[in-house]
N, C-alpha and C positions, 0 to 999 in steps of 0.2 A: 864215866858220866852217869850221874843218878835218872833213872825214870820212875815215875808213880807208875804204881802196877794195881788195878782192882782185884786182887786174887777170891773167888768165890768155891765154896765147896759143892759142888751139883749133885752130889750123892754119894753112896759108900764108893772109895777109891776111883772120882772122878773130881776133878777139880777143872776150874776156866780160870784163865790170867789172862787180862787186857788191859794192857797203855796206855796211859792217860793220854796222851801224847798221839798216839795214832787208835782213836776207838773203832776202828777198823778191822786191826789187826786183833785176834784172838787164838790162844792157847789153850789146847786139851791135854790134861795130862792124868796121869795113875795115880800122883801123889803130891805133893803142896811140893819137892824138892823139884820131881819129875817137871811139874808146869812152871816153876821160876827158870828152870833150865832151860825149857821147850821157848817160854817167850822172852828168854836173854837173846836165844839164836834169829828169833824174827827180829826184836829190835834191832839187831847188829847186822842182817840183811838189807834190813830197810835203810838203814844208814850209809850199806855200802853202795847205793844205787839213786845216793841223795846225800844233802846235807842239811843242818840246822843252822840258820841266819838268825837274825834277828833286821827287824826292819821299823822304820821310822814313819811315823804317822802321825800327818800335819792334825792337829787339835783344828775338829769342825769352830764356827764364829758363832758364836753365843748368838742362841736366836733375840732377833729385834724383840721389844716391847713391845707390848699388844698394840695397834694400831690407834690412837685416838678417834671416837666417832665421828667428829667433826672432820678430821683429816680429808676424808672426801669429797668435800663441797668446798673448800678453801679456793678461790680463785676462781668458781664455775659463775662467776658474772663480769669476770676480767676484758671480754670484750664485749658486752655486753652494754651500746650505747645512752639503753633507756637507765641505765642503774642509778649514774647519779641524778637523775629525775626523780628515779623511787626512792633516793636519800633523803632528799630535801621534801618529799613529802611526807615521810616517814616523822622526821624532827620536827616538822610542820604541826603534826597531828599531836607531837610529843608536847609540843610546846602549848598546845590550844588544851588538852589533857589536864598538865599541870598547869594551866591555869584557873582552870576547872574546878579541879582540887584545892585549889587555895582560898579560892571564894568559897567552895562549903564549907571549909576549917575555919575561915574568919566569921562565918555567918552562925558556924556551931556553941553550943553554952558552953561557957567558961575561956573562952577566946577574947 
């Protein structure tokens, strides 16, 4: 079974080998032979007091859409008895507006 090894030279005839696999574990050796050798026997230690799985992981849910602004007042007059009071005055006001508007359009030149 292959493992990535970072093998570095630390100085004249000292070298470090570490595991991709487990960066934990670390290798000192005299020579580039010496420290592949030195960290074949920890990986094969570590394996014999363990095993490698492989495991399945559910895919998180795609986070929601930023929330619409409005989203949070949708419904906040639902019980709310005077509401449609304040509808009909609302349209009320809307309708006396445009009418407003109409008479200065018909009063303005070129009308």
């Amino acid at each position: 079974m292959p493992y990535e090894v970072f093998l570095q030279q630390m100085g004249e005839n000292c070298y470090q080998a570490t595991p991709l696999a487990f960066p934990d574990c670390v290798a000192l050796g005299a020579s580039r032979d010496d420290v592949l050798e030195k960290v074949r026997s920890e990986i094969r230690a570590r394996l014999a007091k363990g095993e490698v799985v492989t495991v399945e992981i559910d895919e998180p849910e795609p986070p929601l859409e930023k929330e619409h602004p409005w989203r949070k007042v949708i419904g906040i007059f639902e019980d709310d008895p005077t509401y449609d009071d304040f509808l009909a005055e609302v349209e009320a006001y809307r309708r006396q507006v445009d009418e407003e508007e109409a008479q200065r359009g018909d009063a303005s030149p070129g009308h």
